[in-house]
C-alpha positions in Angstrom: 6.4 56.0 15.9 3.3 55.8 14.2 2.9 55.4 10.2 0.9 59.0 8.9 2.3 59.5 6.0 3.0 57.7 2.6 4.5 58.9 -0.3 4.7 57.4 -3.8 4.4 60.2 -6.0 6.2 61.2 -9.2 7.3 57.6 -10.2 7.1 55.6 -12.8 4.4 52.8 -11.0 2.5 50.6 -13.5 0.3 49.0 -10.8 0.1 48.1 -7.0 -0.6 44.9 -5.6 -3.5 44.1 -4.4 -2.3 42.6 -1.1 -0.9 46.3 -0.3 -4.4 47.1 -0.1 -5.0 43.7 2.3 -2.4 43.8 4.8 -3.2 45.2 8.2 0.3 46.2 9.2 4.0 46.6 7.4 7.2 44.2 8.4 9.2 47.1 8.8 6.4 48.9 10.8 4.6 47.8 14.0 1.6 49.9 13.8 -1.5 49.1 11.9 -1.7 50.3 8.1 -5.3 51.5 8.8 -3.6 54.6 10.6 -2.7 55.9 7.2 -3.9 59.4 7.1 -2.3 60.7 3.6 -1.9 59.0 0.7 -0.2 60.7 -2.0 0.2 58.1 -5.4 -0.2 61.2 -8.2 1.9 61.4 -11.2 2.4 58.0 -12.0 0.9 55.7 -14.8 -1.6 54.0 -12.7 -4.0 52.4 -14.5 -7.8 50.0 -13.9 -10.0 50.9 -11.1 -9.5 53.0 -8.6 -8.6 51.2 -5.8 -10.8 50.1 -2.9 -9.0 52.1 0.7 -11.6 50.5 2.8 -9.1 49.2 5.0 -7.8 52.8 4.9 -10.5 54.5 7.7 -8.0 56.9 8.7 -7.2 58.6 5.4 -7.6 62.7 5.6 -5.9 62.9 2.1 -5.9 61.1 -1.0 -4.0 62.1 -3.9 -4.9 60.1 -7.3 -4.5 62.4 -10.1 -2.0 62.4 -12.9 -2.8 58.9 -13.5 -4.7 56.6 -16.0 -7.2 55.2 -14.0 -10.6 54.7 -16.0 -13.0 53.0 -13.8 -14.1 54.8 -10.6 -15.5 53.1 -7.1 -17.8 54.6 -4.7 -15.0 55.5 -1.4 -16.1 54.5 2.2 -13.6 57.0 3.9 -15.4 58.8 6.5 -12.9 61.0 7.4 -11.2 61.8 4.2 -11.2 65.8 3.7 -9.5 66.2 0.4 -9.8 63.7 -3.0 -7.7 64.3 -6.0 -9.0 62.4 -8.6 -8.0 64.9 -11.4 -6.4 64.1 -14.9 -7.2 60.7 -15.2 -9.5 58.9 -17.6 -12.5 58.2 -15.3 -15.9 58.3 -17.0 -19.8 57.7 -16.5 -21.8 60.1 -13.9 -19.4 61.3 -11.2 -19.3 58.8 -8.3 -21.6 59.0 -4.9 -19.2 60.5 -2.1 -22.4 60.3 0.1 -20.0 58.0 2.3 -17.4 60.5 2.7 -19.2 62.9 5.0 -16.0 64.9 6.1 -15.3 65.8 2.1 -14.2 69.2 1.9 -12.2 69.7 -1.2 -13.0 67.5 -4.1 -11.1 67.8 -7.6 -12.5 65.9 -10.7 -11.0 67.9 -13.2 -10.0 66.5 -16.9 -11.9 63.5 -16.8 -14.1 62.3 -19.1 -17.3 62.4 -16.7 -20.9 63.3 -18.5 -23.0 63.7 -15.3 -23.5 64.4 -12.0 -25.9 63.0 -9.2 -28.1 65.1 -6.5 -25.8 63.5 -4.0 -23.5 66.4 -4.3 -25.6 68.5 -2.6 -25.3 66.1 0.8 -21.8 67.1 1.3 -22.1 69.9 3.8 -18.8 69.8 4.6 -17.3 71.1 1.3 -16.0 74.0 0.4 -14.4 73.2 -2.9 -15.1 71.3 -6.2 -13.3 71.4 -8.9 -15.6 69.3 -12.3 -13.7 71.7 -14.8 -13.1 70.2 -18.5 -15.3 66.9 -18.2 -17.7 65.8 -20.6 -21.1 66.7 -18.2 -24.5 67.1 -19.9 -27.7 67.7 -18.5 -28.8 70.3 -15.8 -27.4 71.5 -12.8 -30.0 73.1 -10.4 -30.2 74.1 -6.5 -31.0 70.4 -6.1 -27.5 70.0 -6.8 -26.2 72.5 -4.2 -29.1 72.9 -1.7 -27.1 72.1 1.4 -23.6 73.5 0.6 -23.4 75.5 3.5 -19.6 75.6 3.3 -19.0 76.1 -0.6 -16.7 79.0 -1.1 -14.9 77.7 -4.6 -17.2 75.9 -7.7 -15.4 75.7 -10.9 -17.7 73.8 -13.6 -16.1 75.1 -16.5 -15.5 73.9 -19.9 -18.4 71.2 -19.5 -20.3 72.9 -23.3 -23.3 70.4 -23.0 -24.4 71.4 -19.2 -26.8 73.6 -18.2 -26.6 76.0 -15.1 -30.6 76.3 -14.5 -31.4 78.0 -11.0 -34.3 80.1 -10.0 -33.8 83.5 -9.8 -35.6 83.7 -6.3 -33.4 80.7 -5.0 -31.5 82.0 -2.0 -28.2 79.7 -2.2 -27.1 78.7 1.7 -23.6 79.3 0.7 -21.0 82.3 -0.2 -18.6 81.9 -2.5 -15.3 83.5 -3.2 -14.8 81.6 -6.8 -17.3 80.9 -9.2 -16.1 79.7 -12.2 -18.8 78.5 -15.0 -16.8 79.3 -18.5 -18.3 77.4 -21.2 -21.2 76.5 -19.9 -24.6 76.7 -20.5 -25.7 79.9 -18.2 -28.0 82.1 -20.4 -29.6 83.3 -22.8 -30.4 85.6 -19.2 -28.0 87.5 -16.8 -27.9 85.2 -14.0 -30.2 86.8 -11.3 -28.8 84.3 -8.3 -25.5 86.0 -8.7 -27.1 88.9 -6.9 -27.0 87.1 -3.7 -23.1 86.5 -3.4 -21.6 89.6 -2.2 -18.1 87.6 -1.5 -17.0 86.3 -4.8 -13.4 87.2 -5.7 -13.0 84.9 -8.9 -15.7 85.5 -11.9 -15.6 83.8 -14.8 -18.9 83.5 -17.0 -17.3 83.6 -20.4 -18.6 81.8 -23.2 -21.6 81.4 -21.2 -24.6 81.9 -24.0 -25.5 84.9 -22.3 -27.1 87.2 -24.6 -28.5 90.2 -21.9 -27.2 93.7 -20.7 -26.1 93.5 -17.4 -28.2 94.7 -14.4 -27.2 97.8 -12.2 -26.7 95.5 -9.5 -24.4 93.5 -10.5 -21.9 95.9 -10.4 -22.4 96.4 -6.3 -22.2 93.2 -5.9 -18.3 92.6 -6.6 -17.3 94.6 -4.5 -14.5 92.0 -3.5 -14.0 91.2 -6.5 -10.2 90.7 -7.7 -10.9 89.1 -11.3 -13.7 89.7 -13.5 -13.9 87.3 -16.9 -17.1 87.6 -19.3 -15.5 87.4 -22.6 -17.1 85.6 -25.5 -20.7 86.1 -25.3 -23.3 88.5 -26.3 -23.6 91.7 -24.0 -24.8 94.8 -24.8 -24.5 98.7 -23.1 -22.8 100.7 -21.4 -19.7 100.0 -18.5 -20.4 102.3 -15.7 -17.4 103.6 -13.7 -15.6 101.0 -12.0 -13.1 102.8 -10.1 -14.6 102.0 -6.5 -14.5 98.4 -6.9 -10.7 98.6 -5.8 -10.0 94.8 -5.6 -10.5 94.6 -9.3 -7.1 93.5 -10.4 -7.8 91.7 -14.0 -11.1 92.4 -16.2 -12.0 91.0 -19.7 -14.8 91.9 -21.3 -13.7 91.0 -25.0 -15.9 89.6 -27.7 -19.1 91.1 -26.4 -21.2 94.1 -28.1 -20.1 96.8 -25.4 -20.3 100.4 -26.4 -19.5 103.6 -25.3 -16.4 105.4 -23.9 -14.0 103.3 -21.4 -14.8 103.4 -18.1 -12.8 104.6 -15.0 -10.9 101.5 -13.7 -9.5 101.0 -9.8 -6.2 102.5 -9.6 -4.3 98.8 -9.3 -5.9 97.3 -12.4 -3.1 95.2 -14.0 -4.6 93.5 -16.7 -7.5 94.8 -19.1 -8.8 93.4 -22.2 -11.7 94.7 -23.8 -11.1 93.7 -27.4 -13.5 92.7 -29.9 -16.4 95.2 -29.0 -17.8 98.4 -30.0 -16.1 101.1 -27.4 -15.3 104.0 -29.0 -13.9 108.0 -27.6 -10.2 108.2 -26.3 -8.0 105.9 -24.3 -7.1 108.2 -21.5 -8.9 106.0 -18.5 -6.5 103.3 -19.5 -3.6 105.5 -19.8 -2.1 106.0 -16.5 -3.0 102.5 -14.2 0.4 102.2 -12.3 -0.1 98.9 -11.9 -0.9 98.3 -15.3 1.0 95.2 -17.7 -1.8 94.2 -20.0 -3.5 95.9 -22.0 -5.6 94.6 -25.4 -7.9 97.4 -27.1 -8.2 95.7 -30.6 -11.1 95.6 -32.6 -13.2 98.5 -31.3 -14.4 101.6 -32.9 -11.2 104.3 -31.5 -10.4 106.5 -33.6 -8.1 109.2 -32.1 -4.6 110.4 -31.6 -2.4 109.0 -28.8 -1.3 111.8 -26.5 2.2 111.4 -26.1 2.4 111.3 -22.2 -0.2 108.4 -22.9 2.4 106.5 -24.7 5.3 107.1 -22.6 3.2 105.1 -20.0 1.7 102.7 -22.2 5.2 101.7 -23.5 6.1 100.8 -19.8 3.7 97.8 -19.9 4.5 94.2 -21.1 2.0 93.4 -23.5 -0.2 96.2 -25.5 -2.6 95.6 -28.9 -4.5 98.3 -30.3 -5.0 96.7 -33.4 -7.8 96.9 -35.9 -9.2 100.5 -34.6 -8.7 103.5 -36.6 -6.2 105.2 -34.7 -4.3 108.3 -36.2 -1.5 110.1 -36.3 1.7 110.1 -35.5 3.3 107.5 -33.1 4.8 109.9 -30.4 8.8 110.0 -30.4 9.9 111.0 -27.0 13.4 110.7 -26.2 12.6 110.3 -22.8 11.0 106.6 -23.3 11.0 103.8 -21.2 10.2 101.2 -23.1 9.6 97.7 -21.6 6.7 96.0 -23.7 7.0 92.6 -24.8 4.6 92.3 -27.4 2.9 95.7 -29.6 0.8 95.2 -31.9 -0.4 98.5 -33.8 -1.6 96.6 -37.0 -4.4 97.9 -39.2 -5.3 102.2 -38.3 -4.3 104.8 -39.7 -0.9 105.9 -37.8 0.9 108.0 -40.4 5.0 109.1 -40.3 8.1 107.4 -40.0 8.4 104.2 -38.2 9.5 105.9 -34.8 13.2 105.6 -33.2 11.7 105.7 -29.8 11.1 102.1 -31.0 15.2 101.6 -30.5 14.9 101.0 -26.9 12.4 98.2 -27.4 15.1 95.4 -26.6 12.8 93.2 -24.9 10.0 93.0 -27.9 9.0 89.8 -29.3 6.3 90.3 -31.8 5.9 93.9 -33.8 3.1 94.5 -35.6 3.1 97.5 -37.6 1.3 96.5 -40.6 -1.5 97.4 -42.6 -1.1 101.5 -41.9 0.2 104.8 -43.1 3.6 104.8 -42.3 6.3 106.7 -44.8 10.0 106.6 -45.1 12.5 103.4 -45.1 13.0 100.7 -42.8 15.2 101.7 -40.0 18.4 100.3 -39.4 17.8 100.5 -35.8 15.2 97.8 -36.2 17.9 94.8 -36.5 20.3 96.4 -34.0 18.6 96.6 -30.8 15.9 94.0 -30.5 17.7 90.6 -29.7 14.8 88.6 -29.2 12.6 89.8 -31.8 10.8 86.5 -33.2 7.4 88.5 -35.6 8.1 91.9 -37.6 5.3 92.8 -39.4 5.7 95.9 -41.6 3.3 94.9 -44.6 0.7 97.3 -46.5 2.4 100.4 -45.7 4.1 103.4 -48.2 7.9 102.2 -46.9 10.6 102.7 -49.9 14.4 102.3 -49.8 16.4 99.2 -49.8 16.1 96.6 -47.1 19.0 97.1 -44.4 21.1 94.2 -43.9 21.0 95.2 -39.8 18.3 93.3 -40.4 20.2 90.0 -41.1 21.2 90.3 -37.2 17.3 89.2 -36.1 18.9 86.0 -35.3 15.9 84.6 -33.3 13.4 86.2 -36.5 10.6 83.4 -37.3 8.6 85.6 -39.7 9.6 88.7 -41.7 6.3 90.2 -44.1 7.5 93.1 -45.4 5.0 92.8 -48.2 3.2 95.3 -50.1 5.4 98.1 -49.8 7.4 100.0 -52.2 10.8 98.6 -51.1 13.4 98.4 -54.0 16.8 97.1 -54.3 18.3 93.3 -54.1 17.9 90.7 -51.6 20.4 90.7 -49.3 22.3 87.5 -48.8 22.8 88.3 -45.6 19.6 86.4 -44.9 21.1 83.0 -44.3 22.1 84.8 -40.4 18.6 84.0 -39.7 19.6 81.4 -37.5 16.1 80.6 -35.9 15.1 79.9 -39.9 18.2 77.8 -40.3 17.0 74.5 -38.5 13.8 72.7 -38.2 11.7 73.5 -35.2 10.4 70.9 -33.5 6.3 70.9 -33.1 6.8 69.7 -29.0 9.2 72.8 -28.5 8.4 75.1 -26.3 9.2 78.5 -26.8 8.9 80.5 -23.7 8.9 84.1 -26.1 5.5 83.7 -27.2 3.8 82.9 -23.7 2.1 85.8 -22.4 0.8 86.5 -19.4 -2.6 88.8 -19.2 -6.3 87.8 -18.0 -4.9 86.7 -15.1 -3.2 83.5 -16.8 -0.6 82.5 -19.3 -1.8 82.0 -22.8 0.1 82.3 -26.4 0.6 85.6 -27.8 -0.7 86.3 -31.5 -0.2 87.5 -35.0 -1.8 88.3 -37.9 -0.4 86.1 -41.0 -1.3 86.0 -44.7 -1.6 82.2 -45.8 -2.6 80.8 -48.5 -4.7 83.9 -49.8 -6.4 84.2 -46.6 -5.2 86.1 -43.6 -5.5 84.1 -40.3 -4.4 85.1 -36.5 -2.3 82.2 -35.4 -1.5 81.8 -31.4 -1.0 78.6 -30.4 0.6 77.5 -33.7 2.9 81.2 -34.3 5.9 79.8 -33.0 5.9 76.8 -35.4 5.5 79.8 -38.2 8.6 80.4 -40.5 7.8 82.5 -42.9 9.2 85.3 -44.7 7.1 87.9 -46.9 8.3 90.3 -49.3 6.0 90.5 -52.2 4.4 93.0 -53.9 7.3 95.5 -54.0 9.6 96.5 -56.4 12.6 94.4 -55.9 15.1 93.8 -57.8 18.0 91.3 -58.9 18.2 87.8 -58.3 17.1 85.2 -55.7 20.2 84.9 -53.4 21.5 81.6 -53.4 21.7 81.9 -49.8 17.8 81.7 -49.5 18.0 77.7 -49.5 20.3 77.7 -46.1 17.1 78.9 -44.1 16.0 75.0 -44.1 13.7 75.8 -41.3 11.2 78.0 -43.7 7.6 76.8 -43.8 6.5 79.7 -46.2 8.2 81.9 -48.9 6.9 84.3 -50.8 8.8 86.7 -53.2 5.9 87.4 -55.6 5.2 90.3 -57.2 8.6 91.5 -57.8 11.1 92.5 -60.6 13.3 89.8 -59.8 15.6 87.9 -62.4 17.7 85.1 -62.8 16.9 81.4 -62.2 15.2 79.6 -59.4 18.4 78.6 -57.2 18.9 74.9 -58.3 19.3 73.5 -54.5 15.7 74.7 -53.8 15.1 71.1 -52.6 16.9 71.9 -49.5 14.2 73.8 -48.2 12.4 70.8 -47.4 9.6 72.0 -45.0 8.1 74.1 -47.3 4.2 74.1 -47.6 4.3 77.8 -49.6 5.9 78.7 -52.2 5.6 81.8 -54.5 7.4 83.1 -57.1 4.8 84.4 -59.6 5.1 87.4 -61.7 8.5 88.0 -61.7 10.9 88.0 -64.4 12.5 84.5 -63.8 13.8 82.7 -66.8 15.4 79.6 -67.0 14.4 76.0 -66.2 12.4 74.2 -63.3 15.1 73.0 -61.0 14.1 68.8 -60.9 15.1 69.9 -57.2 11.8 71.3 -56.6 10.1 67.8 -57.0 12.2 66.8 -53.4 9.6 69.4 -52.2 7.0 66.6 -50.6 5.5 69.3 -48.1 4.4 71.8 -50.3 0.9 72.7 -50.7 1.2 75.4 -52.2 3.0 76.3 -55.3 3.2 79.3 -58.2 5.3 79.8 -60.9 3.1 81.8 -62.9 4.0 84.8 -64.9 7.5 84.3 -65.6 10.0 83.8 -67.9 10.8 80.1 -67.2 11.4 77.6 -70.1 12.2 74.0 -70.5 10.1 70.7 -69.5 8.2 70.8 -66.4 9.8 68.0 -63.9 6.9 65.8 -63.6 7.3 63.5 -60.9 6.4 62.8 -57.0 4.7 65.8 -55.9 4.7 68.1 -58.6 1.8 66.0 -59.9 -1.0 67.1 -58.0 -0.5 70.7 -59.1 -2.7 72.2 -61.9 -1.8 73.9 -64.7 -3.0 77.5 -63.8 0.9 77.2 -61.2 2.6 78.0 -64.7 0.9 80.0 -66.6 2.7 83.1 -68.0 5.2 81.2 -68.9 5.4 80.8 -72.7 9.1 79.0 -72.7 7.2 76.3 -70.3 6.4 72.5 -71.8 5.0 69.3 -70.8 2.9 67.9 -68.3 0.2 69.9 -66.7 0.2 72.1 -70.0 -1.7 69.5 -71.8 -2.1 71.9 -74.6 1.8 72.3 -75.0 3.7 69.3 -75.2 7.5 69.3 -75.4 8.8 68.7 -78.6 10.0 65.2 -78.0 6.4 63.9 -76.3 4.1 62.7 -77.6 1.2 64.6 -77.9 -1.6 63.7 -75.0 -4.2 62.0 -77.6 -1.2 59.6 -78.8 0.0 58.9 -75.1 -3.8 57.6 -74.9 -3.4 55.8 -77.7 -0.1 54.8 -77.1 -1.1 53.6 -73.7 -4.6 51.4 -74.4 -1.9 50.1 -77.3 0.9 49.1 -74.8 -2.3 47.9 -72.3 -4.0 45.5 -74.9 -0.4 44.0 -75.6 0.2 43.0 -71.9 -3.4 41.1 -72.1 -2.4 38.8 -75.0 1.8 38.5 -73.4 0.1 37.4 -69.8 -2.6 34.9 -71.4 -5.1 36.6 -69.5 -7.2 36.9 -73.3 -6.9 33.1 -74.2 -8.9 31.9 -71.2 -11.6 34.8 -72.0 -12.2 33.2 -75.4 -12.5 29.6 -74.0 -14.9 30.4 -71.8 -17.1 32.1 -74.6 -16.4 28.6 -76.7 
């Protein structure tokens, strides 16, 4: 029985010896090693050069990647069909495979090559390379591709300094079903060559530098075309009605300067994102895609009711943002709602009413967004009854009074609460410490499956608005390392639960703005992850727990406008805060208040004195004056 196969992958191999590569036959094998046709050494920590298969003739399949090898070799395998060299650390211009003539899938991916030779475009046997997230510079032009009959898939992508430079009257020998060029250097022009592939089912030309409306005939010649990706650059006018490209399955169009109404869409459109340009007129071509799950509208120019049969279907999908438009209104309340989404996000327009109970049946949300609009009445009970896995609520900058519930203490898996701005009134609850996600430290290489969504045809982190440090900021990647919770600028009352310094987890807490009283909770050096921290203009009184020093995180810190007395702890941290942190505070003494010593210190011109005094002592005690004089003598 003849040796075809060899398998070594997902180990822990360091090396290989070189005689493996040497020996023309096995002990426990009778036939020759060069009949090895697949060769499959991927996922292990192989490191060096690649190595050299000469004696390997045979070999249809090589499988290298998931390694560390850094140094590449030139393969003599002429009838090797498929090389994995991907996620390793190889460098320099990507290798000659000139030798290889059988090549037909090649995958360099996550390397660290910067260029490519003409000898690419000798391989007329491939149909597939794969060069995405290298380091490539330079041009790549029809020299490059000239006789790639075969190519059907060419992804390029995430190679910034490389320049896709062919002639508009080239006419390429190939067809291909992917064409993948994200990140690369393809404008300031709409491609013209593009016209020529009538087969490509894979399109991505985002963050391309194209700055250019896009010709009529482009849009006849997708006709095949299942997903559709030119986000992130500059074009302008007008989307004409798509509904007859029926392949069309995923289309983003974000961050571009489109205008106009939304166009028709094929009936089997799942995932649409068209955020972040200047579309404008109703929603009601997105409003009833069966197949629909994604939808992201946020950051045009809408500004118009929601129909209520358009919400009852827009409800159904997984993941929905119409944020920063100027929608209006009331949310619709049907009791009829089938509510499924994931992720809402409804943030900054101008939806007016009470928070809606159609909301209730939202036990699958994750992140709600609800901030920054009209909305009236209290907080819903509801809210912390039936949404288990809710990680985000965002209800800031709205016209919400009454207490806050204490259903809400049953948001075990909450990460951030911003309830800010607001007129809520009332205590605290010291319910709060049920936040169990807030109760322990989340690790940074966690992985939590609730904030990965899937739209645009891939997985990628879902988002949220956060105020930090003064500034708001959209965090996505880093949202489910947030703790946070929010509640200033309302008119609560009472004082800090003690129960506040269980949630050890909390990165950020702010409770400014209030009416609170009482003393800072003296164990406020448990929370020892904190990099926020806001308690200004309240009515606090009483001292500076020395507690607060054990703070060795924290970034930022106010105290201001309070009531507080006593000495400032000065030590560790606490030092590299300025004075401005406790102003308002006229009980307040010591160190940063240079201008208000404590009684019992001494004031900061004789601590200077006291100092160069103490200073000019240790000279003459140490000797270190005598031999200065000698050596004037």
């Amino acid at each position: 029985m003849s040796l075809s196969h060899l398998y070594l992958s997902d180990n822990n191999l360091e090396g290989i010896p070189d005689a493996l590569w040497n020996i023309t036959s096995l002990s426990f094998v009778i036939i020759p090693y060069n009949q090895l046709q697949d060769l499959d050494l991927s996922e292990n920590i192989l490191s060096g050069r690649v190595p050299n298969l000469s004696l390997c003739p045979s070999l249809i399949s090589l499988f290298l990647n998931n390694n560390m090898f850094n140094r590449s070799l030139d393969l003599r395998l002429p009838n090797l069909q498929i090389l994995d060299l991907s996620k390793n650390i190889l460098s320099g211009r990507v290798p000659n495979f000139s030798s290889c003539p059988s090549l037909k899938s090649l995958y360099l991916n996550n390397n660290l090559f910067n260029g490519l030779t003409k000898s690419m475009g000798y391989l007329s046997q491939i149909d597939t390379i794969i060069l995405h997230s290298n380091h490539l510079e330079g041009i790549i032009s029809e020299a490059h591709l000239f006789n790639l009959s075969k190519l059907q898939v060419l992804d390029l992508s995430f190679n910034s300094n490389l320049s896709v430079r062919i002639n508009s009257s080239w006419n390429p020998p190939f067809q291909l079903e992917t064409l993948h060029l994200a990140s690369c250097k393809l404008g300031p022009y709409f491609p013209k060559w593009l016209q020529k592939q009538k087969r490509v089912k894979s399109l991505d030309i985002s963050d391309a530098k194209i700055c250019d409306s896009i010709p009529s005939w482009f849009w006849g010649s997708i006709e095949m075309c299942s997903m559709l990706n030119m986000s992130y650059n500059q074009i302008h006018g007008v989307i004409p009605d798509l509904s007859s490209v029926l392949p069309l399955l995923v289309i983003n169009l974000s961050f571009n300067e489109f205008n106009g109404s939304l166009p028709l869409l094929p009936p089997d459109t799942s995932d649409i994102n068209f955020s972040g340009n200047k579309f404008s007129g109703t929603i009601f071509n997105s409003c009833y895609l069966r197949n629909l799950h994604f939808l992201d509208l946020s950051d045009n120019l809408f500004s118009t009711q929601i129909p209520r049969d358009c919400f009852i279907n827009l409800m159904s999908l997984d993941y929905l943002n119409l944020a920063n438009n100027n929608f209006s209104g009331k949310i619709p309340n049907p009791t009829d709602l089938v509510c499924l989404v994931n992720s809402l996000h409804l943030r900054n327009n101008s939806f007016t009413g009470e928070i809606p109970r159609s909301l209730k049946d939202c036990s699958d949300l994750v992140v709600l967004d609800l901030g920054e609009n009209n909305f009236d009445g209290t907080i819903p009970s509801w809210l912390g009854q039936s949404m288990a896995e809710l990680a985000v609520l965002s209800l800031k900058s709205n016209n919400l009074h009454g207490s806050l519930p204490s259903s809400l203490c049953r948001l075990q898996k909450l990460q951030v609460l911003d309830i800010s701005i607001n007129s809520i009134s009332g205590t605290i609850p010291k319910c709060l410490k049920n936040f169990t996600m807030l109760r322990t430290k989340i690790e940074p290489k966690s992985m939590d499956y609730r904030f990965f969504i899937r739209g645009n045809g891939t997985w990628s982190y879902d988002s949220a608005y956060i105020m930090w440090k003064g500034n708001e900021a959209k965090y996505a990647s880093t949202l489910q390392l947030l703790t946070l919770i929010d509640l200033s600028s309302n008119n609560l009352i009472g004082e800090i639960p003690r129960e506040v310094t269980s949630l050890v987890g909390l990165v950020a807490l702010n409770l400014s703005r209030n009416n609170l009283v009482g003393s800072i909770p003296h164990d406020i050096g448990r929370l020892e992850f904190l990099n926020f921290l806001d308690f200004s203009r309240n009515k606090l009184a009483g001292g500076i727990p020395p507690t607060l020093a054990q703070l060795s995180h924290l970034g930022v810190l106010d105290l201001s406008f309070n009531n507080l007395s006593g000495k400032i702890p000065w030590n560790n941290h606490l030092q590299t805060f300025e004075a401005s942190v406790y102003m308002g505070n006229p009980g307040l003494c010591g160190l940063p208040l240079v201008l208000k010593p404590c009684p019992k210190d001494k004031t900061p011109i004789d601590n200077v004195d006291e100092m160069n005094n103490q200073e000019h002592d240790n000279i003459f005690k140490s000797g270190g004056f005598y031999p200065y004089i000698s050596r004037d003598i």
